[in-house]
C-alpha positions, -999 to +999 in steps of 0.1 A: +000+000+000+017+036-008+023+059+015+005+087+002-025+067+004-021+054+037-017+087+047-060+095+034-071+062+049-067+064+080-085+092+094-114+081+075-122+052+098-140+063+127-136+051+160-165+030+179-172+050+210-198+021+226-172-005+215-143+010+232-162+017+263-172-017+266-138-035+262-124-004+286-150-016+311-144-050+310-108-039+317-117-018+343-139-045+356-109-079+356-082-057+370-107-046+400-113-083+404-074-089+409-072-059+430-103-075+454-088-107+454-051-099+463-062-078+488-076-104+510-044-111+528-030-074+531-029-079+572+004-062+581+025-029+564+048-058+552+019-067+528+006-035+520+040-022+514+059-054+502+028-077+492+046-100+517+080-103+501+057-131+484+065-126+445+094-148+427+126-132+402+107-135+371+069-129+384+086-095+397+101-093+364+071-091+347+056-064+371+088-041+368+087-047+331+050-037+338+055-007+362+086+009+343+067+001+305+044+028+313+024+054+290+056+070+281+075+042+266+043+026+248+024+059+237+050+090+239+080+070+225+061+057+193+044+093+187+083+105+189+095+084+163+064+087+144+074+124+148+107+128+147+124+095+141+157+085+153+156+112+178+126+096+190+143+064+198+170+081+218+142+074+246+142+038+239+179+034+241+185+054+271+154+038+290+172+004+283+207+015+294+198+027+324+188-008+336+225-019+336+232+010+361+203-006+384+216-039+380+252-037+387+248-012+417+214-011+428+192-037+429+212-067+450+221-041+480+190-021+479+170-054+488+196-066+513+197-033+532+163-016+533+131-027+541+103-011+523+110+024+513+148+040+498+148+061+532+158+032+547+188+023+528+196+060+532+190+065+567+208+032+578+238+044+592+229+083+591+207+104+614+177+091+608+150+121+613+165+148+585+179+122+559+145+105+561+124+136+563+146+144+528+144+113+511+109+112+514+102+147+500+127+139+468+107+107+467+072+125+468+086+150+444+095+124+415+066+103+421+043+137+415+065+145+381+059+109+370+022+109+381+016+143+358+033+123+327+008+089+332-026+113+338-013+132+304-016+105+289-047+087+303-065+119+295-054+119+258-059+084+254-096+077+264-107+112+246-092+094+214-109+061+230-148+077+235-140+103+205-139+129+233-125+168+223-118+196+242-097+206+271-131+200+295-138+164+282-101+155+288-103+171+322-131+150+332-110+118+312-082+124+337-105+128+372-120+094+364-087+078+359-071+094+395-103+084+408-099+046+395-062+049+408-070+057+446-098+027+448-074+002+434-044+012+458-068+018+487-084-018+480-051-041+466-020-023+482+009-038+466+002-071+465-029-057+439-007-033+422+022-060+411-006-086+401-021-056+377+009-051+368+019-082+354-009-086+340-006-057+318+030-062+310+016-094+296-009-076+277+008-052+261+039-070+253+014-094+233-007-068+216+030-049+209+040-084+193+009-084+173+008-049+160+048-050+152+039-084+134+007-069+110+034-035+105+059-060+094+032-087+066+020-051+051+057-041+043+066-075+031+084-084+066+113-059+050+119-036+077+140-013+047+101-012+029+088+000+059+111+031+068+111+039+028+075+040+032+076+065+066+102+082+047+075+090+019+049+100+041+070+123+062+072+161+052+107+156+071+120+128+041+152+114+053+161+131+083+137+108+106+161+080+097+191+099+111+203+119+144+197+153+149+156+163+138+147+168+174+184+175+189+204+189+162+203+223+173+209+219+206+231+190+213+239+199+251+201+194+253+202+158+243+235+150+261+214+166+296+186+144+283+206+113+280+223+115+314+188+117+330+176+089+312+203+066+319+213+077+353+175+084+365+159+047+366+183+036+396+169+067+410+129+063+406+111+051+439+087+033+425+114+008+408+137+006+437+102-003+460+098-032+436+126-050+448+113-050+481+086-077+474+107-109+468+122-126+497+155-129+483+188-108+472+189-135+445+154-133+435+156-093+431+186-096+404+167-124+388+137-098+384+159-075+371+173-097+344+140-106+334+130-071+332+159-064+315+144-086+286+110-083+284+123-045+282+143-047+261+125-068+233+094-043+235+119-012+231+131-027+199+093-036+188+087+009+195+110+012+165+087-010+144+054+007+157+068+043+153+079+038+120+048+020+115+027+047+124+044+074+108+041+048+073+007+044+074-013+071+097+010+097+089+027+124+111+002+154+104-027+132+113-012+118+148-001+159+155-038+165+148-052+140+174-066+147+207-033+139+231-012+146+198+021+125+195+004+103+225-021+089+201+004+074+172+004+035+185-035+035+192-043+054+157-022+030+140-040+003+158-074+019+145-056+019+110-048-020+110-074-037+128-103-010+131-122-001+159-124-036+175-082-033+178-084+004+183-106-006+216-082-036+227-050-014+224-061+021+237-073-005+271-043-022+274-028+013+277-056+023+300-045-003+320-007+008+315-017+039+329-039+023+360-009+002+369+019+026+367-003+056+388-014+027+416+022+019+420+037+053+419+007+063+443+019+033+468+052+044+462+047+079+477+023+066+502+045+044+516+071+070+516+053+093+536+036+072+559+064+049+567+094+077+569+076+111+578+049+095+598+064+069+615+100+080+617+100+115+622+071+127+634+057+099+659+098+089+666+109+099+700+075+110+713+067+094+750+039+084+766+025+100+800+047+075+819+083+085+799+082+055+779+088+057+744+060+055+721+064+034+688+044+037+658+017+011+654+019-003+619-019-002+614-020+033+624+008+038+601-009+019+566-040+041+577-025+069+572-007+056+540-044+051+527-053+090+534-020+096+514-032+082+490-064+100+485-046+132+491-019+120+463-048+111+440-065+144+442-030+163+431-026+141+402-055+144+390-051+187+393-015+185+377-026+161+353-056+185+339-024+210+338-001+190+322-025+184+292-009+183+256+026+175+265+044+140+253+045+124+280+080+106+268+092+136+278+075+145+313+085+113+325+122+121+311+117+152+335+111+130+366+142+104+358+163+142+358+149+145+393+154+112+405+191+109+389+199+147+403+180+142+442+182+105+449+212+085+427+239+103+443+232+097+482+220+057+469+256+054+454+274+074+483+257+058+511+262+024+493+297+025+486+314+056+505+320+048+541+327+084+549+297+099+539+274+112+565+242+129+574+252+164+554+266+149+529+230+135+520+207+163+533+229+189+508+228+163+480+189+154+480+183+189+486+204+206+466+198+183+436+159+184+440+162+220+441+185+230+414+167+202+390+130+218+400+145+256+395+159+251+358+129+232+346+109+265+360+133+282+340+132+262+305+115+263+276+090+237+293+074+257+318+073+284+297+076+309+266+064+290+236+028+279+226+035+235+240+046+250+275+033+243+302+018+276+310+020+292+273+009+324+285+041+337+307+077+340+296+103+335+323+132+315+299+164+318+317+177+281+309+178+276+274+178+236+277+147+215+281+163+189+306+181+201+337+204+168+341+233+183+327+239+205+355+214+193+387+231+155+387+266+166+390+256+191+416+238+164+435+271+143+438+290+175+443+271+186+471+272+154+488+308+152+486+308+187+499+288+182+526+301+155+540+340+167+536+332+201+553+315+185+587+337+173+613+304+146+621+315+114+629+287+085+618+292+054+637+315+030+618+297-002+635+267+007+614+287+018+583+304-016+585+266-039+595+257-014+562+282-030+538+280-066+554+245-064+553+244-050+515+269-075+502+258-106+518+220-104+530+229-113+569+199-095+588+186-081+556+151-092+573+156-071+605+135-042+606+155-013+599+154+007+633+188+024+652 
């Protein structure tokens, strides 16, 4: 079929709005059954946290392939590469990467030394009240950029989905979906949220494999007919099959884009939080390996679906669509199989989106709950007879399930304001926070004896603030007509990502910090720290000096 011609078809098949609804419900309706039924056992915080430490290597494969596939890589990575191509698959590449950084230094010692949230691996051998307090707002922080990326999408999705338009209808869209996401992690906990999650990393690897398969029998399996045939239908010609559309101008931009995305996954929260739910050091690097495949494959099939899209939709007509690039893989779905496959892909993302907000909203739950609740705020507080008073940890998962409504409620607000924006690169926003606040203390408090409590307060601090301040400052909050806030101008930072400069100040600051105070930490619990983190010994033992 020829390009040009592709290019008229598609938007002339319209959408089933009754269809899609009813495959969306019965979506809606299975993964509420998983959440009911895996919620029956959440008893303690160790299985509404942890879901019991009950989940195998690959099972917890399959839900970090699930958690960490989210809208960005299956909807704003193939509307980049429709878009802009090569550039486009920069995502792809560095989202990959950056799981070699997780598994080499992260993954094995963050499940031998915490317990359910990174505050504990960073508070281990530190003061426990400031580098918690800190770790939990850099953690709250990320999981909020994150959360504005995944209700982007959900809101651009479903008005493709229902054939809603408008800035109101996609409002509405995106209070449903936060809505949805509090009464599944209110109801499953973790142990809900991983099942969904696999679940949907089954899904959408499957209908990925599908779609990539139907791209592939139109161009004769010849993967050279297919980008001839994107290259025909592109106003861009050639340049989408080579570096530079999207970065040439500005290749500091996409050198601070890179580092974030490679550097940012050991980073994220709600990844390091997965490797809390198997019972073994050994069972959290097999999860990672598995992840690292299942990732990996569906990365490469992006490169067939973007191309795909761009072929046979075309990039004006994605552009066009409500949620823009965000719409490319389920318009090419409505281009090859119709409405019926239109309805079965845009859910399977729904439910990308549901699983990825429930476990982000967990995340930062947990977080706050578990290290400002119970270990700053309640820690130290004594009882009328002088004894101390320790956090009960029913008290503390009730008040990780009014987090969450709280969460929920600024999701859905920053969500309604994020409308518009690929959410590829809103999520690339959050790894640049997570890379800048969290990486450096996770590596320093991992491998430097020396480093103490300043050390990490500057770091988390000073990278949280000087990554938030020059996103403020770029082209993304403001100054051109896809900002943010369109209508103000105040450009002072001429890149798009802050990594460049906010990740080496995070390590900077925590090498600074800790070289200028004359604090001693206690080397017994710097050496039980490495001990611990290389071997497992008392990797059980709640974390608690």
């Amino acid at each position: 079929m020829n390009a040009v011609h592709a290019a008229t078809a598609a938007p002339t098949v319209e959408s089933n709005p009754i269809l899609n609804i009813s495959i969306f419900a019965a979506f809606v309706a299975v993964t509420l059954f998983i959440v009911i039924r895996a919620s029956r056992n959440n008893k303690t915080a160790a299985d509404y946290y942890a879901a019991g430490r009950s989940f195998t290597g690959p099972q917890n494969g399959f839900a970090i392939a699930g958690d960490y596939l989210s809208a960005a890589s299956f909807l704003g990575i193939c509307g980049a590469i429709a878009i802009n191509g090569y550039d486009g698959f920069l995502y792809s590449i560095g989202f990959l990467v950056a799981w070699l950084v997780a598994l080499l230094l992260v993954a094995e010692l963050m499940r031998n030394t915490g317990k359910f949230t990174m505050a504990d691996v960073l508070s281990f051998r530190l003061k426990q009240k400031p580098v918690r307090m800190a770790a939990a707002i850099t953690t709250l922080a990320v999981c909020f950029f994150y959360l504005l990326a995944q209700m982007a999408g959900a809101g651009g999705l479903v008005s493709l989905l229902l054939g809603i338009d408008g800035r109101v209808g996609q409002s509405i869209v995106i209070a449903v979906v936060g809505v949805l996401m509090i009464v599944y992690v209110l109801i499953g906990g973790m142990k809900g949220t991983t099942w969904v999650q696999i679940v949907k990393a089954f899904l959408l690897i499957g209908g990925a494999i599908a779609m990539t398969i139907w791209v592939l029998a139109i161009n004769g399996f010849n993967l050279n007919t297919l980008l001839e045939a994107a290259v025909a239908n592109s106003d861009k010609g050639e340049a989408i099959l080579g570096p530079g559309l999207q970065y040439g101008a500005n290749p500091w931009d996409f050198l601070s884009l890179g580092m974030a995305l490679v550097l940012g996954t050991a980073g994220l929260p709600h990844v390091l939080m997965r490797f809390y739910t198997v019972p073994t050091a050994k069972e959290a690097r097999r999860s990672v390996v598995w992840a690292i495949w299942l990732i990996g494959g569906f990365y490469l099939l992006t490169l067939v679906l973007g191309y795909g899209a761009g072929a046979l939709v075309g990039a004006d007509v994605i552009a066009a669509a409500p949620g823009g690039p965000n719409s490319a893989a389920p318009l090419l779905a409505l281009y090859l199989g119709g409405p019926v496959l239109l309805g079965f892909i845009s859910a399977v993302a729904f439910a990308t989106i549901l699983a990825v907000v429930a476990g982000l909203t967990i995340t930062a739950a947990a977080s706050f709950a578990h290290d400002i609740y119970a270990n700053v705020i309640q820690k130290g507080k004594k009882d009328a007879a002088g004894a101390p008073v320790t956090a009960d940890p029913n008290a503390e998962v009730r008040v990780a399930r009014r987090t969450v409504v709280v969460i929920g409620i600024l999701a859905i607000v920053g969500g309604i304001g994020a409308q518009g924006q690929n959410i590829a690169f809103l999520v690339a926003l959050a790894f640049a926070v997570a890379a800048s606040a969290n990486l450096p203390t996770i590596l320093y408090s991992l491998f430097w004896r020396r480093f103490n409590t300043r050390g990490a307060v500057w770091s988390m601090y000073g990278g949280l603030a000087a990554a938030i301040i020059l996103i403020v400052l770029s082209p993304v909050f403001s100054g051109s007509p896809t900002s943010m806030i369109p209508g103000i101008d105040i450009v002072l930072w001429p890149m798009n990502n802050p990594g460049i400069v906010s990740i080496p100040l995070g390590f900077f600051l925590g090498w600074l910090g800790t070289i200028t105070s004359r604090t001693k930490e206690s080397p017994q619990l710097a050496a039980e720290m490495e001990v611990r983190s290389l071997t497992g010994f008392g990797a059980e033992k709640a974390v608690d000096h």
